[in-house]
C-alpha positions as CSV (number, residue, x, y, z in Angstrom):
1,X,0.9,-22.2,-12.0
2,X,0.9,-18.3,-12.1
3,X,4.3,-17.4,-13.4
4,X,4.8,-14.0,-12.6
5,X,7.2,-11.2,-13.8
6,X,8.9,-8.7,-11.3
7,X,9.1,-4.9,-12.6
8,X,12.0,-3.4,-10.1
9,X,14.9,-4.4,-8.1
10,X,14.5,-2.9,-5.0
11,X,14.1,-4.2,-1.2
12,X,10.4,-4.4,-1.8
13,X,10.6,-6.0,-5.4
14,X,12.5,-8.4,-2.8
15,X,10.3,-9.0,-0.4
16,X,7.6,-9.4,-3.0
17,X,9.6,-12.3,-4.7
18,X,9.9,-13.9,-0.9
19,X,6.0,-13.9,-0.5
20,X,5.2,-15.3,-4.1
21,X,7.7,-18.1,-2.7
22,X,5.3,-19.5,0.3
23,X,2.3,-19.1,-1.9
24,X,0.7,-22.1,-3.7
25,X,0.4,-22.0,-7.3
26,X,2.5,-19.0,-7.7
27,X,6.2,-18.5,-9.4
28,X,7.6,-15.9,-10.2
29,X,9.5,-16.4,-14.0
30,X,11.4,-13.1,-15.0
31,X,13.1,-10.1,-13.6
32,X,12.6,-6.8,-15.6
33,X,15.0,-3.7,-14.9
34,X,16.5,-1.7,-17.9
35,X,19.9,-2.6,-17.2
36,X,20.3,-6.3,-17.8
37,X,23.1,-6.7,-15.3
38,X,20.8,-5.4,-13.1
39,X,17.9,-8.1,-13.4
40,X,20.4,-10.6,-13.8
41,X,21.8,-10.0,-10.4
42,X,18.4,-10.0,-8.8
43,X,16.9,-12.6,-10.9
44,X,19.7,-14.5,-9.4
45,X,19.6,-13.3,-5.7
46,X,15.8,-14.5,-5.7
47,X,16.3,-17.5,-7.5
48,X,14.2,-16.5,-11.0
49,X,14.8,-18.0,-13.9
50,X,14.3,-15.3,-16.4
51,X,15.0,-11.3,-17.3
52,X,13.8,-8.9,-19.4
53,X,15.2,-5.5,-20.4
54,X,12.5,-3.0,-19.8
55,X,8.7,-3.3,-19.4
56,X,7.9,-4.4,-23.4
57,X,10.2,-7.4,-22.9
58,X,8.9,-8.5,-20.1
59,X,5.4,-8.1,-21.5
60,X,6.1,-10.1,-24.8
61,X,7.8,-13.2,-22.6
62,X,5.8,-16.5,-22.7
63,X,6.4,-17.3,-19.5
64,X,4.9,-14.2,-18.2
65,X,1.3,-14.8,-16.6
66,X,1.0,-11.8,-14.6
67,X,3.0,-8.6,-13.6
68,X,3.9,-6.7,-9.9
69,X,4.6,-3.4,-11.1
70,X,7.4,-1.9,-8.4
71,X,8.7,0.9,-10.2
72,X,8.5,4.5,-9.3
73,X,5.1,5.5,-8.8
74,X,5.2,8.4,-11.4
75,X,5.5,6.2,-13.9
76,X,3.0,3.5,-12.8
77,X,0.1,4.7,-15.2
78,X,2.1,4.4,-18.2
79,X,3.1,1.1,-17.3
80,X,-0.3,-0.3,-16.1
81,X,-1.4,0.8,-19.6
82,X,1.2,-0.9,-21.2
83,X,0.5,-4.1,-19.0
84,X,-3.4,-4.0,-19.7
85,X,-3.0,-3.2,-23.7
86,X,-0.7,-6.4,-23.4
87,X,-3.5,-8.5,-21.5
88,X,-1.3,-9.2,-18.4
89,X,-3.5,-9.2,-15.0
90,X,-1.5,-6.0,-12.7
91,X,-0.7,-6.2,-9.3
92,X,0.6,-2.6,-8.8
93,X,2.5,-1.5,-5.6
94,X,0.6,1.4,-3.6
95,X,-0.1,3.9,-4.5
96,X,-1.4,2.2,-7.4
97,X,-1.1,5.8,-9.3
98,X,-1.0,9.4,-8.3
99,X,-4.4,10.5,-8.6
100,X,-7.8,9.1,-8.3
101,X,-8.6,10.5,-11.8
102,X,-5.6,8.4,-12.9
103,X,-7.2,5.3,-11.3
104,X,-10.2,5.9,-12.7
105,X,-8.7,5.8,-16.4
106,X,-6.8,3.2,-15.3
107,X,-9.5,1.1,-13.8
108,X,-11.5,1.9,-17.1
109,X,-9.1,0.7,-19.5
110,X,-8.4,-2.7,-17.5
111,X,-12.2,-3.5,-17.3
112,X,-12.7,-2.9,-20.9
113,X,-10.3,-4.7,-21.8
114,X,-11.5,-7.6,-19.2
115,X,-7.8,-7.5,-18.0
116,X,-7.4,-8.1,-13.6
117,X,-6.3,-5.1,-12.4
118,X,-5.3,-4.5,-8.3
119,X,-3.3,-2.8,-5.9
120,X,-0.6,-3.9,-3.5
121,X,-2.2,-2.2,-0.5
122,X,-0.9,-5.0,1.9
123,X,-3.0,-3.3,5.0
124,X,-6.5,-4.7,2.9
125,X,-5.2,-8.6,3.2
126,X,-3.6,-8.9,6.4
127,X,-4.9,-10.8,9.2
128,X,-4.2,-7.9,11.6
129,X,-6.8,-5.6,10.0
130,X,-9.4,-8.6,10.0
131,X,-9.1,-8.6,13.6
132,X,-9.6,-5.3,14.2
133,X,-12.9,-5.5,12.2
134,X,-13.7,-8.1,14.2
135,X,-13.5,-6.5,17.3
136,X,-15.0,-3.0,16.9
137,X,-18.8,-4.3,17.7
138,X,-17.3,-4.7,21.3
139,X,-16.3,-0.7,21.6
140,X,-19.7,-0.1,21.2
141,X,-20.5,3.5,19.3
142,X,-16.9,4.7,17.9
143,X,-16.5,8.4,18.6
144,X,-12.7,9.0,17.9
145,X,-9.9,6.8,15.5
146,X,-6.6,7.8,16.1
147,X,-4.2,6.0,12.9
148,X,-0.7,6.5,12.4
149,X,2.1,5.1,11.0
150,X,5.3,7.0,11.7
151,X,8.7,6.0,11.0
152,X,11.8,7.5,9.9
153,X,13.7,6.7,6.8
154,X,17.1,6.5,6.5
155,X,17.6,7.9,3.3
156,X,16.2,11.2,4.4
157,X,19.9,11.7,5.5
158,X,20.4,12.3,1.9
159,X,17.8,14.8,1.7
160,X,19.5,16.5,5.0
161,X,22.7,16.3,2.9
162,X,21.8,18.7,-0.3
163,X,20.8,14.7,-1.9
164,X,17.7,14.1,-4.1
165,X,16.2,10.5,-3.7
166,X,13.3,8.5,-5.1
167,X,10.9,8.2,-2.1
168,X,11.2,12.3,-1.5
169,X,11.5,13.4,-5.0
170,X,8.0,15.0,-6.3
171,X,9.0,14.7,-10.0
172,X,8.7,11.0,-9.4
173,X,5.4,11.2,-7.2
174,X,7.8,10.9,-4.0
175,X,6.3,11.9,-0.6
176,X,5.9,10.7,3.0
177,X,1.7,10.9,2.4
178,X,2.0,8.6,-0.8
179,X,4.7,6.2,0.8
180,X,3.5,5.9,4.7
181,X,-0.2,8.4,5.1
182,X,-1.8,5.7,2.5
183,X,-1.6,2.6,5.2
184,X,-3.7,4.5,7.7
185,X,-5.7,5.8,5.2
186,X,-6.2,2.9,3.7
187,X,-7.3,1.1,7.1
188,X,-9.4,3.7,7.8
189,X,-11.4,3.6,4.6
190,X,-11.2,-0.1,5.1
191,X,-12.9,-0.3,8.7
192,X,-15.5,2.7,8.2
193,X,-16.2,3.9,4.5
194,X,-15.2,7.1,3.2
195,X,-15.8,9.5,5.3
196,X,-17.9,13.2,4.9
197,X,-14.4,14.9,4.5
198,X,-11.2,15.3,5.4
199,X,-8.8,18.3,5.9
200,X,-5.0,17.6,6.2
201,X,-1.7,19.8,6.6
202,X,1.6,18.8,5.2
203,X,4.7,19.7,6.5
204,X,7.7,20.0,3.8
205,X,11.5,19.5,3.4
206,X,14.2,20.6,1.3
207,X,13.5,17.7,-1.2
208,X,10.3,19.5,-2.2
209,X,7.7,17.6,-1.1
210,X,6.2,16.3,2.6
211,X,7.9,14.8,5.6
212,X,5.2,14.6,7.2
213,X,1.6,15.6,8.3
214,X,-1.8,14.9,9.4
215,X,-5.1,14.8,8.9
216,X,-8.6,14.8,10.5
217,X,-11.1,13.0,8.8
218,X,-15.1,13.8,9.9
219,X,-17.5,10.7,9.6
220,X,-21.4,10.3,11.2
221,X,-21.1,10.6,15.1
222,X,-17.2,10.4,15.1
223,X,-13.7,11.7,14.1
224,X,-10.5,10.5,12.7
225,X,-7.1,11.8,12.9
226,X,-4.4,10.7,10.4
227,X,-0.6,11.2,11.2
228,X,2.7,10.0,8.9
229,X,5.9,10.7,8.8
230,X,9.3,9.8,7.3
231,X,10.9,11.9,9.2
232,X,10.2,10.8,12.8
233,X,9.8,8.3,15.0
234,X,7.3,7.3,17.4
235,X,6.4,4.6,19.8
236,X,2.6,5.6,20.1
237,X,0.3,3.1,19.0
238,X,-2.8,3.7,16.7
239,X,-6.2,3.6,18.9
240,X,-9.8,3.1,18.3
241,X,-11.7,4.6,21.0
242,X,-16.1,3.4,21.3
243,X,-18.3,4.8,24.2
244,X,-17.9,0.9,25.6
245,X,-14.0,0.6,25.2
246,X,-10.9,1.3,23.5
247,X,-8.7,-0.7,21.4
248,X,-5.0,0.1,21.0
249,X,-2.8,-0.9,17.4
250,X,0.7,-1.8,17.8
251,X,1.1,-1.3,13.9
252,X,-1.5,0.0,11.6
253,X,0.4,-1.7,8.4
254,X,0.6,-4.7,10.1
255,X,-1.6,-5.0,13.6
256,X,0.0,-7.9,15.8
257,X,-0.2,-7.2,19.1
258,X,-4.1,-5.7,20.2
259,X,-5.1,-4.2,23.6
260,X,-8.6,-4.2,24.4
261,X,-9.9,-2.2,27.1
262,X,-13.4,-2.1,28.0
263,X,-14.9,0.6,30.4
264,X,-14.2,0.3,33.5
265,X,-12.0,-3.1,33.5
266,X,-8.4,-4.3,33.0
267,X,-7.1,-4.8,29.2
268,X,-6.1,-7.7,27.4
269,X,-4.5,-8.4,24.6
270,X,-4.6,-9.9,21.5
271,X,-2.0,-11.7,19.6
272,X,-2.5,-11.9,15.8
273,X,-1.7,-14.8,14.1
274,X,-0.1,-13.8,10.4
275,X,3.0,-15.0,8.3
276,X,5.7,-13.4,8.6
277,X,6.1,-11.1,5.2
278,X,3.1,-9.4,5.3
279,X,2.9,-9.0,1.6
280,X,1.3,-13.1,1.3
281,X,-1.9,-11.4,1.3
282,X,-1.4,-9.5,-1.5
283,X,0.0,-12.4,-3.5
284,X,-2.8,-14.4,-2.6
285,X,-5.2,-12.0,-3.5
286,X,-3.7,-11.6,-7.0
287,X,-3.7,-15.1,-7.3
288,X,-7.6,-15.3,-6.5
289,X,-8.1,-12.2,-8.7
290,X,-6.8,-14.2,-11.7
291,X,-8.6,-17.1,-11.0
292,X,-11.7,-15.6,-11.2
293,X,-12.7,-13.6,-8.0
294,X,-14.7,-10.5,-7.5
295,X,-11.9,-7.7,-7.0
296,X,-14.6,-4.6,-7.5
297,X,-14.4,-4.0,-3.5
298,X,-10.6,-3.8,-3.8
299,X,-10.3,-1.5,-6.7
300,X,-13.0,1.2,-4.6
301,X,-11.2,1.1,-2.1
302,X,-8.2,2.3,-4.2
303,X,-10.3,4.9,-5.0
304,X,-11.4,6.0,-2.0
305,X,-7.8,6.0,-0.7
306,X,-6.6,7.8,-3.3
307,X,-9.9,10.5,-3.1
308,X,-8.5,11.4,0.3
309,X,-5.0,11.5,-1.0
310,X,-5.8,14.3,-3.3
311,X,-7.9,16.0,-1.1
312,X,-4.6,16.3,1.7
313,X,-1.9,16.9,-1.5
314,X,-4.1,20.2,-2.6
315,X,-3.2,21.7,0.9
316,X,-0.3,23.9,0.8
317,X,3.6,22.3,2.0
318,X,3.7,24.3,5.3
């Protein structure tokens, strides 16, 4: 059993704990948050055993096999660190860190230290993606990717009201690209490789950092726009269009419902069959990892994301 301890009380830290719960071989022991009243709650509310009071506790517990680090992402290098020096495999929530030159250090010190180290990109695990994948050789050549993943957040009413919040703060690595412009990215890096280059445009709010914005990504024979926003809405679908057919994406973070349409005939769809949290992949993969598996394909493709993350965040706020 892989007993593993929680860093974070929020929704996600939640939904994590609910995941680890339908995955065999998999526990999770302890609760970290630096107000004890505040794991004790949540270590309660998801049924966990344990707390700890800050990262070091939780660290030094003996029933601690493993970490899921969902703390602000500013401080997710420091705490990977920490985690690694310690000799506790990392499952980090995206993005991982806020630089690929951060990842790279990071990924350094984990591998010298021959300690599992892996990102909770929950796009790379889910069934919905494989699908995809799977049914790209029927577009024929790819000439245009459309990705998006648009949705607005309710707390950027506080940022409307004169309010500073986590998810838009920059001092804390807050910003729509980081939060919701790494799923498509992700994907996209995921289905065709990194591409030749990518140019992107931001569009900020009062918080001080993006909203939203896009980007358009140039590959061999093709091109790929990017859009995300926390800001918005939309009911458009992501699309992958081929010289032999087009396939439309209900959800790029979590594809369920597929519509093929090759030239000339009628579409049909796809349903995807995948639990219902979509962070079981993750878990699962975690748990592979620290069994032994091969995770160097995951961790470059951390880096790739996060390549094309800087390359967008060195663009002016517009």
């Amino acid at each position: 059993m892989i007993r593993i301890g929680i860093v974070g009380t929020s929704s996600i830290s939640e939904r994590f704990a609910e995941a680890v719960g339908v995955v065999d071989g998999m526990v999770v022991s302890r609760v970290a948050s630096r107000d004890a009243d505040r794991a004790r709650a949540f270590a309660d509310a998801i049924g966990a055993p344990g707390i700890a009071v800050g990262l070091d506790d939780l660290l030094a517990a003996p029933d601690v096999d493993a970490v899921y680090l969902a703390s602000p992402n500013s401080v997710h290098a420091e705490q990977i660190s920490a985690a690694v020096d310690a000799g506790i495999p990392t499952l980090v929530e995206k993005p991982a860190v806020l630089s690929a030159a951060d990842w790279d250090a990071a990924l350094g010190h984990a591998r010298s230290r021959g300690v599992v180290l892996l990102e909770a990109m929950r796009t790379a695990y889910d069934p919905g993606l494989a699908a995809v994948r799977d049914l790209l050789p029927r577009l024929g050549a790819v000439r245009r990717v459309s990705l998006r993943y648009e949705k607005r957040s309710a707390r950027y009413d506080h940022v409307l009201a004169g309010e500073q919040t986590n998810i838009f703060d920059p001092s804390l690595g807050g910003s729509a690209l980081r939060d919701l412009g790494v799923y498509p990215l992700h994907a996209l890096v995921r289905l065709f490789g990194e591409p030749r280059s990518i140019r992107g445009a931001r569009v900020g709010i009062a918080s001080g950092t993006d909203g939203l914005g896009s980007a358009l990504a140039v590959y061999d024979g093709f091109v790929a726009d990017v859009a995300w926003s926390k800001i918005t809405d939309t009911a458009l679908p992501s699309e992958i269009q081929g010289e032999d057919g087009s396939l439309a994406i209900d959800a790029i973070d979590a594809p369920r419902r597929l519509t093929l349409t090759p030239r000339g005939q009628a579409p049909s769809v796809i349903e995807v069959d995948a639990p219902g949290n979509p962070m079981v992949g993750e878990v699962e993969r975690l748990r592979q990892a620290v069994e032994g598996a091969d995770i160097v394909g995951d961790q470059d493709l951390t880096a790739m994301t996060l390549r094309l993350v800087d390359e967008v965040l060195a663009v002016p706020l517009a």
